[in-house]
Backbone as ProteinMPNN parsed JSONL, in Angstrom:
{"seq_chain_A": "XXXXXXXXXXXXXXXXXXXXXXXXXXXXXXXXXXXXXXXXXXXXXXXXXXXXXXXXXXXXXXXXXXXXXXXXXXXXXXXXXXXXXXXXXXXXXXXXXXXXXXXXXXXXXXXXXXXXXXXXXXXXXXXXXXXXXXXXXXXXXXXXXXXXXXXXXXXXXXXXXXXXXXXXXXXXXXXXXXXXXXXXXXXXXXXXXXXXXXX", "coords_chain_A": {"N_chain_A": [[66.608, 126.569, 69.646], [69.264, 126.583, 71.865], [71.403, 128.258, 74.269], [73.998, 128.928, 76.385], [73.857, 131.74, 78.282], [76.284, 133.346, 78.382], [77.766, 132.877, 76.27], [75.645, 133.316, 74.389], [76.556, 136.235, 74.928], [78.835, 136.403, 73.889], [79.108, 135.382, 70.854], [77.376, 137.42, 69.797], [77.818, 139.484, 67.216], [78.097, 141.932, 64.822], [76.647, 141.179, 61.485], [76.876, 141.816, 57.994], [76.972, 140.306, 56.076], [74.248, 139.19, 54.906], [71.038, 137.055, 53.955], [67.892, 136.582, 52.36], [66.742, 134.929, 52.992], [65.429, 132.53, 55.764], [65.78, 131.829, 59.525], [64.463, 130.865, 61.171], [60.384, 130.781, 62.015], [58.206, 133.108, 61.182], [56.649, 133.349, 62.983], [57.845, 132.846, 65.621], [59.737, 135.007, 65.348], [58.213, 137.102, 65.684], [57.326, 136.03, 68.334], [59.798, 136.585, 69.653], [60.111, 139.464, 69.547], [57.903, 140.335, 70.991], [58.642, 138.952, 73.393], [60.691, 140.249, 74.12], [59.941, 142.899, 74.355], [58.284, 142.937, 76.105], [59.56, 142.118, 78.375], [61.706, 143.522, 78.466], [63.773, 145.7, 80.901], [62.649, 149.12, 81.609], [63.148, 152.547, 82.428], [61.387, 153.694, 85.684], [58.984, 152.159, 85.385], [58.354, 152.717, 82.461], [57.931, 151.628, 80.079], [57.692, 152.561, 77.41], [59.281, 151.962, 75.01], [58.833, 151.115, 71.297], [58.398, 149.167, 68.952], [58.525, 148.048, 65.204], [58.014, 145.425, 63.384], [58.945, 144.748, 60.116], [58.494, 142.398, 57.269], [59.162, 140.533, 54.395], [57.779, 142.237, 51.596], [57.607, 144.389, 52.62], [59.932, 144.537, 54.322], [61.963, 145.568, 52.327], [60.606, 147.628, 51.391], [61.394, 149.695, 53.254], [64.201, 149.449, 52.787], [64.513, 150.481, 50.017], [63.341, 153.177, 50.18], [65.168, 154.431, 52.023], [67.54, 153.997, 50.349], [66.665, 155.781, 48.263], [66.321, 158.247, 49.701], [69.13, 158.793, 50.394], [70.159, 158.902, 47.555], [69.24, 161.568, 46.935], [71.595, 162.896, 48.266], [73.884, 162.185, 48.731], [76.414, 162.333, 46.275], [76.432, 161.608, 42.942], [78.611, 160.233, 41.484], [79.924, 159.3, 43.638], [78.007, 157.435, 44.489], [77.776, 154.888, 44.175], [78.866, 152.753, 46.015], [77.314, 153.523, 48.305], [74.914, 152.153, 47.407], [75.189, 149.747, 47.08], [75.595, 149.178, 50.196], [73.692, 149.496, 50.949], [71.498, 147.853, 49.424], [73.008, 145.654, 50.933], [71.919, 145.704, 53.116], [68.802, 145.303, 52.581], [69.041, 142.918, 51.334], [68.39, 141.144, 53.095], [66.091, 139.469, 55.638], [64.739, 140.521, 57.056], [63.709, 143.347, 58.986], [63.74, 145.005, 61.647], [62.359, 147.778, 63.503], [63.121, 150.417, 65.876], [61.796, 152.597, 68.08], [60.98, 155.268, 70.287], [58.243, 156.261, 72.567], [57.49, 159.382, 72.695], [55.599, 161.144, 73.701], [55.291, 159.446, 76.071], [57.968, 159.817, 77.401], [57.477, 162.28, 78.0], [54.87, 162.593, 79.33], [56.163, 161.418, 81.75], [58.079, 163.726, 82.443], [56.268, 165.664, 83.21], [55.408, 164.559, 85.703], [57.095, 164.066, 87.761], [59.171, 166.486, 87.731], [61.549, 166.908, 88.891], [63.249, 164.884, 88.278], [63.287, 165.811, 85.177], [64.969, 166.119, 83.286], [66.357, 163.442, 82.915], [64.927, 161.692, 81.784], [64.573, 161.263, 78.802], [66.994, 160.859, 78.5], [67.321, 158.681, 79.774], [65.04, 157.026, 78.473], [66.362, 156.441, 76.056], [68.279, 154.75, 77.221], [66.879, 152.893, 77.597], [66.007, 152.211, 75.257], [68.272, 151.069, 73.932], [68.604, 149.132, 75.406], [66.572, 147.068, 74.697], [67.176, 147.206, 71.981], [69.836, 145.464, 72.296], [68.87, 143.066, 73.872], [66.708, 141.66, 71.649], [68.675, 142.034, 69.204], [70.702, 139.633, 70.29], [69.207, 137.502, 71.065], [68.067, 137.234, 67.954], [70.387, 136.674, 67.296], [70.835, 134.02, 68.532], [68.99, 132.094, 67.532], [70.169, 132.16, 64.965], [70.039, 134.182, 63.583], [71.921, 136.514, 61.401], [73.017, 139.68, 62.274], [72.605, 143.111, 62.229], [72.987, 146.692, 63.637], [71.965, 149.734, 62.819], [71.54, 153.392, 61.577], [69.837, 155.66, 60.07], [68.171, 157.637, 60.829], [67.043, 160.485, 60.864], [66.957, 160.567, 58.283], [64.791, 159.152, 57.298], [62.896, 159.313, 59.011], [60.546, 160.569, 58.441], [59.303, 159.371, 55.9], [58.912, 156.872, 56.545], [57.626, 157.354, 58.798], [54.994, 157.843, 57.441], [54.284, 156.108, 55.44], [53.991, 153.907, 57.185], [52.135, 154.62, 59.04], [52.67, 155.468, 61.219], [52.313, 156.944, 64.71], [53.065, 160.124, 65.529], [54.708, 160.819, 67.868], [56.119, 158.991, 67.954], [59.602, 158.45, 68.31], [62.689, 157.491, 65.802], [64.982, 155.429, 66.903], [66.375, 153.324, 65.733], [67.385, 150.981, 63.135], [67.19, 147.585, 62.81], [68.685, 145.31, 60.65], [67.975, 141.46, 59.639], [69.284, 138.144, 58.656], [69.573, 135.366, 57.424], [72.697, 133.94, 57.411], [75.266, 135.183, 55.356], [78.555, 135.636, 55.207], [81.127, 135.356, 57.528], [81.772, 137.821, 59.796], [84.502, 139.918, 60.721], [87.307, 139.013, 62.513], [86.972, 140.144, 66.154], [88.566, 142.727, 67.898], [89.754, 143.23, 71.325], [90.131, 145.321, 74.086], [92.274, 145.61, 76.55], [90.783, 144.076, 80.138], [92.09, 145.068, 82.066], [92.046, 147.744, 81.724], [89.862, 148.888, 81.655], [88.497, 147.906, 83.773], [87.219, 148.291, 87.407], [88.031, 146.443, 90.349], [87.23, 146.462, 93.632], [87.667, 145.805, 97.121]], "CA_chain_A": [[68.039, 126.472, 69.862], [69.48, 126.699, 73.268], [72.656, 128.453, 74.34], [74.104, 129.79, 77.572], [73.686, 133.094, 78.422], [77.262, 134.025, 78.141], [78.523, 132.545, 74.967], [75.147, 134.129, 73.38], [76.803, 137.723, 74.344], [80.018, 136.365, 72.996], [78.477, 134.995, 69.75], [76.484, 138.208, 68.991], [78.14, 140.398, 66.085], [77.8, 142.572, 63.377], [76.879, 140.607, 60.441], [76.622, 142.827, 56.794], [76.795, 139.305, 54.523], [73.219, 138.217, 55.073], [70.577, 136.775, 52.556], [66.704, 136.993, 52.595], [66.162, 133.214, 53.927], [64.567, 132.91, 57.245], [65.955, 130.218, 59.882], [62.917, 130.329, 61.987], [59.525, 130.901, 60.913], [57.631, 134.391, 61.117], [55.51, 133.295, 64.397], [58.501, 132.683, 66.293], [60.358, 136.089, 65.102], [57.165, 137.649, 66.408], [57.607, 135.679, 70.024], [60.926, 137.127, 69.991], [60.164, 141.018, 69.588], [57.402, 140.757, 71.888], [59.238, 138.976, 74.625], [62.062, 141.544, 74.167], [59.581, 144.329, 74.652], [57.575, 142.968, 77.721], [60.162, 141.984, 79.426], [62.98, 144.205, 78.825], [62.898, 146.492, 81.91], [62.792, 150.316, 81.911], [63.209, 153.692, 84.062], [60.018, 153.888, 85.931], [58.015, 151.143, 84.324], [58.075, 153.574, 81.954], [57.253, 150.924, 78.829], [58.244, 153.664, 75.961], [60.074, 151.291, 73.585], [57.779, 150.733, 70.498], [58.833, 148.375, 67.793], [57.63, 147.404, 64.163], [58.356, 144.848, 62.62], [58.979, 144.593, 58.772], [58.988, 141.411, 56.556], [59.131, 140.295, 53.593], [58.341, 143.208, 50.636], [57.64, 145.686, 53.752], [61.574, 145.326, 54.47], [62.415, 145.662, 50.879], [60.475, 149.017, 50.801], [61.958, 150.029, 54.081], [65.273, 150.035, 52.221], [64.129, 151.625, 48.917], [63.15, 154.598, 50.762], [66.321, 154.659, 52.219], [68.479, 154.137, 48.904], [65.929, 157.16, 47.441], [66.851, 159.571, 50.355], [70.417, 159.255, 50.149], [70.235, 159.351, 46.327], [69.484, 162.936, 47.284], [72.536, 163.703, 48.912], [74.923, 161.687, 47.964], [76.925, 162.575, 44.942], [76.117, 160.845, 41.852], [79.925, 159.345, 41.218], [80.214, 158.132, 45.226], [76.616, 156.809, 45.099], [77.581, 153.102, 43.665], [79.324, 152.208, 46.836], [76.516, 153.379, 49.124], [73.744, 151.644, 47.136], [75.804, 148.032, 47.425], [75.913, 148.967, 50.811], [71.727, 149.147, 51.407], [71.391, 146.621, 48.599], [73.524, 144.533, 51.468], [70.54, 145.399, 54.369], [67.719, 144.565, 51.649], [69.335, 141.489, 50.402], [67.918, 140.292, 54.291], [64.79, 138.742, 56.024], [63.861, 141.561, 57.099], [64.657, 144.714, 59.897], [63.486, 145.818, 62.933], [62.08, 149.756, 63.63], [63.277, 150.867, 67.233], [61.076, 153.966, 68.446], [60.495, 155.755, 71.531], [57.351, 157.209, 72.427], [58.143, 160.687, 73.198], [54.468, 161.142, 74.925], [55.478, 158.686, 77.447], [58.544, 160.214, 78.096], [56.917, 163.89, 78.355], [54.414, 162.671, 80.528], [57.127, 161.584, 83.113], [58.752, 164.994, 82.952], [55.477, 166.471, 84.18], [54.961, 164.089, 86.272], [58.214, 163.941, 88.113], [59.86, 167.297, 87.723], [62.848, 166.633, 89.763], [64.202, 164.394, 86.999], [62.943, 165.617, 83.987], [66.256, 166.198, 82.381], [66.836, 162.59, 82.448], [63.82, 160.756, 81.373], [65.2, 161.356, 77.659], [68.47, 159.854, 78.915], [66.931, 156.832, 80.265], [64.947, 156.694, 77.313], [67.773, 156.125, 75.35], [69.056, 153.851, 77.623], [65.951, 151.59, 77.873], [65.892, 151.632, 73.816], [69.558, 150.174, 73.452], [68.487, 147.516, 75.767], [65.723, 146.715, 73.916], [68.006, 146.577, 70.753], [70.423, 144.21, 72.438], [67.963, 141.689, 73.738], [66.345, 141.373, 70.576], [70.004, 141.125, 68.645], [71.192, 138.523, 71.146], [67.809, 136.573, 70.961], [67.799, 136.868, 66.707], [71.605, 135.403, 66.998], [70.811, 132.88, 69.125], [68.189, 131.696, 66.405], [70.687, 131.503, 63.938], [70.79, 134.386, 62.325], [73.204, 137.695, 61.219], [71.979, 140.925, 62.177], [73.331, 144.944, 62.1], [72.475, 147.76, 63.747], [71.625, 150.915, 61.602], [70.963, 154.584, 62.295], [69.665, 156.152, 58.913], [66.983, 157.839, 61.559], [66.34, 161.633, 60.593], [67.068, 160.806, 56.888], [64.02, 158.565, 56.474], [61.835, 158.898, 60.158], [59.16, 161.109, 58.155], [59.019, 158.761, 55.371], [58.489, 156.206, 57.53], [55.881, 157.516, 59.561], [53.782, 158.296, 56.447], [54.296, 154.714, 54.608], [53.274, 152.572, 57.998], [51.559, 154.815, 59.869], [53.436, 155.204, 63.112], [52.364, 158.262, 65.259], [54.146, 161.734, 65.807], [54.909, 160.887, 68.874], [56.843, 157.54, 68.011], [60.988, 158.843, 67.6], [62.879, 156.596, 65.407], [65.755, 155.268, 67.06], [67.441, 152.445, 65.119], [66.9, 150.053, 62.19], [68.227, 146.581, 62.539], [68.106, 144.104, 59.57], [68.249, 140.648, 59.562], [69.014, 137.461, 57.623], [70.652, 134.098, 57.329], [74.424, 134.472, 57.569], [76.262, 134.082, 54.442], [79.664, 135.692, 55.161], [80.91, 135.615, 59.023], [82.232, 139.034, 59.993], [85.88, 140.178, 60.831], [87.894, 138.72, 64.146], [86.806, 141.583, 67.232], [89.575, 142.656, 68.897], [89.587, 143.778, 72.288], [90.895, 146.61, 74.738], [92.589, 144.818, 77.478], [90.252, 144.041, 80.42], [92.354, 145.234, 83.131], [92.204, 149.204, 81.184], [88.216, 149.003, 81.045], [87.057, 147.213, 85.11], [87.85, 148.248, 88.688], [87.273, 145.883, 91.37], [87.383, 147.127, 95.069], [86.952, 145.332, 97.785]], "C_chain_A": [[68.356, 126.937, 71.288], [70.875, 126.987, 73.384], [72.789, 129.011, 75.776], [74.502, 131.056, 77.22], [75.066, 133.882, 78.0], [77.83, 133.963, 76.553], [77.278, 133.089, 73.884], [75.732, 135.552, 73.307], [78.176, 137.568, 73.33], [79.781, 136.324, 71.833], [77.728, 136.671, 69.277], [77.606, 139.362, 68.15], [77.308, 140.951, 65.033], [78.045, 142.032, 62.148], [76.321, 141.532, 58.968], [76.292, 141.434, 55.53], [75.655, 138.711, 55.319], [71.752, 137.818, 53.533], [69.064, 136.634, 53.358], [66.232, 135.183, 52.881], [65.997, 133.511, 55.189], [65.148, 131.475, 57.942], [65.188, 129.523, 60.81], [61.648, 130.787, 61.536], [59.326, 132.275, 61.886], [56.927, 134.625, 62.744], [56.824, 132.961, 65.195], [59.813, 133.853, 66.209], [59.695, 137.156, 66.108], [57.178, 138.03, 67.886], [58.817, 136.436, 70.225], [60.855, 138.766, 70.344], [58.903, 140.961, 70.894], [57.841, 140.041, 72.801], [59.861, 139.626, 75.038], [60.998, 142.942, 74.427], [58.36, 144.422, 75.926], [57.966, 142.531, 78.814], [61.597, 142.872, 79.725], [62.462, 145.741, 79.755], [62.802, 148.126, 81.621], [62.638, 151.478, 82.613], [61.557, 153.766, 84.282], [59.103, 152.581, 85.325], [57.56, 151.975, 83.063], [57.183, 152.879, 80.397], [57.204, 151.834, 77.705], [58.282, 152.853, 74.982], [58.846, 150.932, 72.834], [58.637, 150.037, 69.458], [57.814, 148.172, 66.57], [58.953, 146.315, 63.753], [58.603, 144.33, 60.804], [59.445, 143.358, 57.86], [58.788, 141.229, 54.952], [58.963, 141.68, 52.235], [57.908, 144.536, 51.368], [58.881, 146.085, 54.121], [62.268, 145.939, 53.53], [61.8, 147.351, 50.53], [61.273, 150.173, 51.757], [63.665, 150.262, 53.484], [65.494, 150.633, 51.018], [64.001, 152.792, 49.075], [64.333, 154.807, 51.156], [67.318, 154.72, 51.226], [67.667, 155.628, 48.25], [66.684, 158.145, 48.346], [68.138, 159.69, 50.343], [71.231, 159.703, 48.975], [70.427, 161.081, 46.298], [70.416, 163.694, 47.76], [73.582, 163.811, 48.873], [75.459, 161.994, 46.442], [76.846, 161.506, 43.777], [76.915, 159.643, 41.728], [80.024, 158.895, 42.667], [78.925, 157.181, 45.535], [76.591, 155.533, 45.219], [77.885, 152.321, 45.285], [77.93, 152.331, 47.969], [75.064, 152.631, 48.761], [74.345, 150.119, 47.211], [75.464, 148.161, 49.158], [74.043, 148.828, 51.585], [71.399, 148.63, 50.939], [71.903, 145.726, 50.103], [71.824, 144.367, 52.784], [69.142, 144.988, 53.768], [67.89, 143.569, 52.053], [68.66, 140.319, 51.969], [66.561, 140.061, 54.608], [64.032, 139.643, 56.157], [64.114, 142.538, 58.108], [63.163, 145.109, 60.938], [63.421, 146.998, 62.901], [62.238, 149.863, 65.113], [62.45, 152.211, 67.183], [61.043, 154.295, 70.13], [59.571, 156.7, 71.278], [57.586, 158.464, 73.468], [56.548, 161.363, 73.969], [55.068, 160.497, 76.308], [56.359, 159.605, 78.026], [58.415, 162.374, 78.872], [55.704, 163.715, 79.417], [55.126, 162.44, 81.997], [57.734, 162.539, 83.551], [57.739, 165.589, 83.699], [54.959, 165.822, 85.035], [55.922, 163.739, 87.867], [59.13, 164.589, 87.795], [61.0, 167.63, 87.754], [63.969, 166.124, 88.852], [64.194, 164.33, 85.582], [64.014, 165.142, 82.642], [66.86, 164.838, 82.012], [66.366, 161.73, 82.12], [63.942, 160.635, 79.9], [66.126, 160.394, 77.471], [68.409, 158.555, 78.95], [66.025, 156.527, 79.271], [65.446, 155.926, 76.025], [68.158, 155.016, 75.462], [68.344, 152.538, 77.702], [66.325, 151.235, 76.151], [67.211, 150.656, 73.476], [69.209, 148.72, 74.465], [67.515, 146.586, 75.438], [66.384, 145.904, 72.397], [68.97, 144.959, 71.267], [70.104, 143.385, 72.955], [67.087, 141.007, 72.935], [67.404, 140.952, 68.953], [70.232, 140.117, 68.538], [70.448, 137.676, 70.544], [68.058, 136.361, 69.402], [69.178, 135.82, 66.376], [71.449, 133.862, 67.462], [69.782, 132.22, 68.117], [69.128, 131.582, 65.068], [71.083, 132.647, 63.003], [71.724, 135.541, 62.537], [72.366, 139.093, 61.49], [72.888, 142.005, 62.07], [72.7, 145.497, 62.794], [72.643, 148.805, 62.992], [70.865, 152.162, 61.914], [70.698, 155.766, 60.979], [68.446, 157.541, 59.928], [66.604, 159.406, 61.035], [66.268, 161.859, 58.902], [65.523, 160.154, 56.594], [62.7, 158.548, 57.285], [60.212, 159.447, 59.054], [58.298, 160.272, 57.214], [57.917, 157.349, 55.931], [57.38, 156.011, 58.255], [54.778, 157.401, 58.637], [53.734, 157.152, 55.899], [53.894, 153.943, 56.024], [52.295, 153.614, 58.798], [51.624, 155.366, 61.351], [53.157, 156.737, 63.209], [53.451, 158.855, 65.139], [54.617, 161.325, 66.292], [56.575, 160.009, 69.314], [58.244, 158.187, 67.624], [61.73, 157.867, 66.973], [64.419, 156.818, 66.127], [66.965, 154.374, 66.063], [66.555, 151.509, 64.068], [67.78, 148.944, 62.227], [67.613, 145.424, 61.292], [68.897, 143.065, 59.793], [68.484, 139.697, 58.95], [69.738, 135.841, 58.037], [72.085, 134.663, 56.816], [75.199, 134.109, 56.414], [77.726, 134.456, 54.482], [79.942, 135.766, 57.085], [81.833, 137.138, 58.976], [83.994, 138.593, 60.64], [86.136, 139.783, 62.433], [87.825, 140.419, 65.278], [87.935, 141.576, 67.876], [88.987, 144.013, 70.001], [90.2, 144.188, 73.584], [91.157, 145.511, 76.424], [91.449, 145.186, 78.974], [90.897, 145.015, 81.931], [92.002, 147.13, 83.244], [90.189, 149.55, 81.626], [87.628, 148.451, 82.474], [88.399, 147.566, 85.832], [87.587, 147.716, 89.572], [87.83, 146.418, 92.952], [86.915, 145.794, 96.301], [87.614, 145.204, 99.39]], "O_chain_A": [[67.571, 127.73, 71.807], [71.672, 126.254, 72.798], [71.81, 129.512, 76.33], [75.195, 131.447, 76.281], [74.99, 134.927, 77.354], [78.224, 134.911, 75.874], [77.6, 133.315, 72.718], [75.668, 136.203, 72.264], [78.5, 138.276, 72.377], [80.213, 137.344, 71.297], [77.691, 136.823, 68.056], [78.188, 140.112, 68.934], [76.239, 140.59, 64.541], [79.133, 142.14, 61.582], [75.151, 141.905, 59.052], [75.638, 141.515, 54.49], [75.861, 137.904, 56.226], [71.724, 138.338, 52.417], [68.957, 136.581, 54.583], [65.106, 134.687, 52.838], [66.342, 134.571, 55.711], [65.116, 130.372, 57.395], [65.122, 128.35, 61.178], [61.757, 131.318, 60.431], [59.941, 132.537, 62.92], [56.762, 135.648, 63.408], [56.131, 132.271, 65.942], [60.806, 133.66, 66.911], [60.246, 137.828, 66.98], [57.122, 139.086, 68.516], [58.753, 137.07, 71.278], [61.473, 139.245, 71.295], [59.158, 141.715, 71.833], [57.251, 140.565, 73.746], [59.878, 139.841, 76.25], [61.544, 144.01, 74.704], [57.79, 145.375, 76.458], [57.364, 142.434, 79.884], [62.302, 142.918, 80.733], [61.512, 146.507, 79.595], [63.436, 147.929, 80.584], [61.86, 151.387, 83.563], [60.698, 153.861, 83.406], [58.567, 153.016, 84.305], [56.393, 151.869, 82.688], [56.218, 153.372, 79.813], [56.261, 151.543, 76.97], [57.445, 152.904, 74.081], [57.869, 150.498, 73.444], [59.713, 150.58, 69.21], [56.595, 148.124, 66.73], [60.182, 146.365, 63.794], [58.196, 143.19, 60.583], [60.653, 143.228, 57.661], [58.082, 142.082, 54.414], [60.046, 142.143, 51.876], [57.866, 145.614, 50.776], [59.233, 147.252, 54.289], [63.123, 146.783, 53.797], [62.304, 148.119, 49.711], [61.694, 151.241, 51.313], [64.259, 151.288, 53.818], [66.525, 151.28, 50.835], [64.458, 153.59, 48.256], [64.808, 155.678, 50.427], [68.053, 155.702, 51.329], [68.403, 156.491, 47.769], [67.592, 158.825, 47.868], [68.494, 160.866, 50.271], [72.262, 160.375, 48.94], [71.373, 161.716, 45.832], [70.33, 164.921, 47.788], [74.307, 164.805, 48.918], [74.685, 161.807, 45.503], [77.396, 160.431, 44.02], [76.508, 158.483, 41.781], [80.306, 157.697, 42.685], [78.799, 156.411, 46.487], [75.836, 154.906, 45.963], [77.157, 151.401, 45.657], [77.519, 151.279, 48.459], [74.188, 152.508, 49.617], [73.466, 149.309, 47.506], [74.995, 147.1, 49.57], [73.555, 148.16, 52.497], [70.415, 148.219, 51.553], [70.989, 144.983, 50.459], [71.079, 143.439, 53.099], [68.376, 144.345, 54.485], [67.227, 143.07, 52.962], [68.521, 139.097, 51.911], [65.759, 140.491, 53.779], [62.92, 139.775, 55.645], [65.343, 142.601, 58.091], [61.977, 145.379, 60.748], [64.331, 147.58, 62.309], [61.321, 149.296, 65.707], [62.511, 152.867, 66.144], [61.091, 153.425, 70.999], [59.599, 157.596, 70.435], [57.797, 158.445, 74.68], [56.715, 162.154, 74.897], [55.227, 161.086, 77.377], [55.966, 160.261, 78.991], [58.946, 163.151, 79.665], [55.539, 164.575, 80.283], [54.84, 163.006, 83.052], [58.059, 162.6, 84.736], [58.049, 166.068, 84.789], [53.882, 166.285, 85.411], [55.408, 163.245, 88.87], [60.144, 163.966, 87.478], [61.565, 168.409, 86.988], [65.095, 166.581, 88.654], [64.688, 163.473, 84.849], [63.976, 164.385, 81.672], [67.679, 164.764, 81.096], [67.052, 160.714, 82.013], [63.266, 159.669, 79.546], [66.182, 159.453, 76.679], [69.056, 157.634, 78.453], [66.194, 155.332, 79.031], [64.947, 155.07, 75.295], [68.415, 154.232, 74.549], [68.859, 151.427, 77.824], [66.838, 150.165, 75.825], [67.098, 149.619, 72.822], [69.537, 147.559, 74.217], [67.566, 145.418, 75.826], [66.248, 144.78, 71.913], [68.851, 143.82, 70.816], [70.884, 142.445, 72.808], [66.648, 139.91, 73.28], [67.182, 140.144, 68.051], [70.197, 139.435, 67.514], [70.856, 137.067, 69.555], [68.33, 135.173, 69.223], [69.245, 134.796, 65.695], [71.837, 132.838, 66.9], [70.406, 131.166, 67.997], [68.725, 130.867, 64.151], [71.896, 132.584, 62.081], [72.302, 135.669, 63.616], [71.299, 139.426, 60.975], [74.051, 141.718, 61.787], [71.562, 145.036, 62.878], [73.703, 148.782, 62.368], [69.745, 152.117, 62.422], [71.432, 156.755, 60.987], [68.011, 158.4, 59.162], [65.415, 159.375, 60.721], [65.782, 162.824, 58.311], [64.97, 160.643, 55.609], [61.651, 158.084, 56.837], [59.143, 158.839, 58.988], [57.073, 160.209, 57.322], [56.737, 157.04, 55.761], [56.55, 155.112, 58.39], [53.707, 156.908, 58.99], [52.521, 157.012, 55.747], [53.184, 153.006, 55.657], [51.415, 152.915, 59.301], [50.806, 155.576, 62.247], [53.476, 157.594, 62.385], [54.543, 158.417, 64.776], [55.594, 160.956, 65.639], [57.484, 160.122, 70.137], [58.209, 158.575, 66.456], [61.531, 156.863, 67.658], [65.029, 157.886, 66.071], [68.108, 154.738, 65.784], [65.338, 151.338, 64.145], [68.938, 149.051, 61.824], [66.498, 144.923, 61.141], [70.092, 143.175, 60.068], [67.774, 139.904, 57.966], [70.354, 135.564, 59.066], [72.374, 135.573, 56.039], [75.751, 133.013, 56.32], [78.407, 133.68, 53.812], [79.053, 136.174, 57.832], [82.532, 137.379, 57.992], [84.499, 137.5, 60.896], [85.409, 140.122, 63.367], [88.474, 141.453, 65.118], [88.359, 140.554, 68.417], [88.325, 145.038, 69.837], [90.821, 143.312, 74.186], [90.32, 144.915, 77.101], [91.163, 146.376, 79.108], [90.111, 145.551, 82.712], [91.786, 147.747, 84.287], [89.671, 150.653, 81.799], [86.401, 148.451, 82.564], [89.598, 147.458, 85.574], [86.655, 148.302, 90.122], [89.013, 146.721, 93.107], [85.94, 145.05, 96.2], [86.952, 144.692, 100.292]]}, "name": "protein", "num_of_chains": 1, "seq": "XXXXXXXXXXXXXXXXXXXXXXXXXXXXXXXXXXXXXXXXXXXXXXXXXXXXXXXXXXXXXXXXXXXXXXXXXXXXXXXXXXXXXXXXXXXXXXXXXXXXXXXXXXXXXXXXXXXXXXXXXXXXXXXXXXXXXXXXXXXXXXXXXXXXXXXXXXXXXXXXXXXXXXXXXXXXXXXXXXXXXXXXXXXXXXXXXXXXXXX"}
C-alpha cells in the first residue's frame, strides 16, 4: 500500500475496536519492525531500542498475564470493566514489546560523562520514535493499533515467559489488528497557540 508521508501522520490513530485478522502476512510485519529499528535514528548511534514481537497465541498470553496481574489489584466488583478492556487488546493480531537496553545506555554514561544525565532522556526519546514509525508504518498497512503502558505491572513476568535480559526496560506494549470500529473525531488545539515562526 502506498501513501504520502503526510496523510500517513494524519491517518494514524488510536484504534481500541480491532479483531485478530491480519491484513498483511507475518513476513511483511517482520520487514516492518526491523526497518523501524535499523533505520530509526538515535542519540549517538546509540542503537538501544530492542523490540519483540508477539503473534498469534504468544499475544494472547501476553495479555493473560496482564488480565492476571491486575486481577490482583483491582477490586473484584470494578474488575468486569477492566477485563473487556484487555479482552479488547487480545481480541488483536498481535502487540509489539518496546524495550530499552539499559547496558547501552550505561555504557554511554561512562563513556561520555559530560552528558550522562541525559542519555536516559534521549533514551526515551529514541524509544517513542521507534514506537511512532512502527505505528505509522502498521497504519499504513491497513491496520488499527494502540499504544499501552501496563510496564512495571507485568515487565518481570515478561522477562521470565520470553526470555528477554535484565538489562532490556520495558517501555510500551502496542497491539494490533484489523480495524473493526474507527475511533472518535480528534480535535485539535488551534495551530497558531502551539508554533512560532521567526524570521
Amino acid at each position: 500500500m502506498s501513501k504520502d508521508f503526510f496523510k500517513a501522520v494524519e491517518d494514524r490513530r488510536t484504534f481500541y475496536g480491532i479483531s485478530k485478522e491480519s491484513v498483511v502476512s507475518d513476513d511483511r510485519i517482520k520487514e516492518i519492525i526491523e526497518q523501524a529499528v535499523k533505520y530509526t535514528p538515535s542519540a549517538f548511534n546509540s542503537q538501544g531500542t530492542r523490540v519483540v514481537l508477539l503473534l498469534g497465541n504468544q499475544h494472547d498470553k501476553l495479555w493473560d498475564i496482564t488480565k492476571e496481574n491486575l486481577r490482583k489489584i483491582v477490586p473484584a466488583d470494578k474488575f468486569s470493566s477492566t477485563e473487556d478492556k484487555i479482552n479488547s487488546f487480545k481480541n488483536g493480531y498481535g502487540t509489539v514489546l518496546f524495550f530499552e537496553d539499559n547496558s547501552v545506555v550505561e555504557a554511554l554514561q561512562q563513556q561520555f560523562a559530560l552528558y550522562k544525565d541525559n542519555f536516559p532522556i534521549w533514551a526515551q526519546q529514541t524509544s517513542g520514535m521507534h514506537q511512532y514509525v512502527v505505528w505509522t508504518a502498521l497504519e499504513i498497512e491497513g491496520f488499527g493499533v494502540s499504544l499501552q503502558h501496563y510496564n512495571e505491572l507485568i515487565e518481570n513476568d515478561i522477562k521470565k515467559e520470553w526470555s528477554i535480559p535484565n538489562s532490556w526496560k520495558l517501555i510500551a506494549q502496542m497491539p494490533f489488528g484489523k480495524p473493526t470500529a474507527q475511533p472518535d473525531e480528534k480535535q485539535y488545539k488551534p495551530l497558531e497557540d502551539r508554533i512560532k515562526v521567526f524570521k
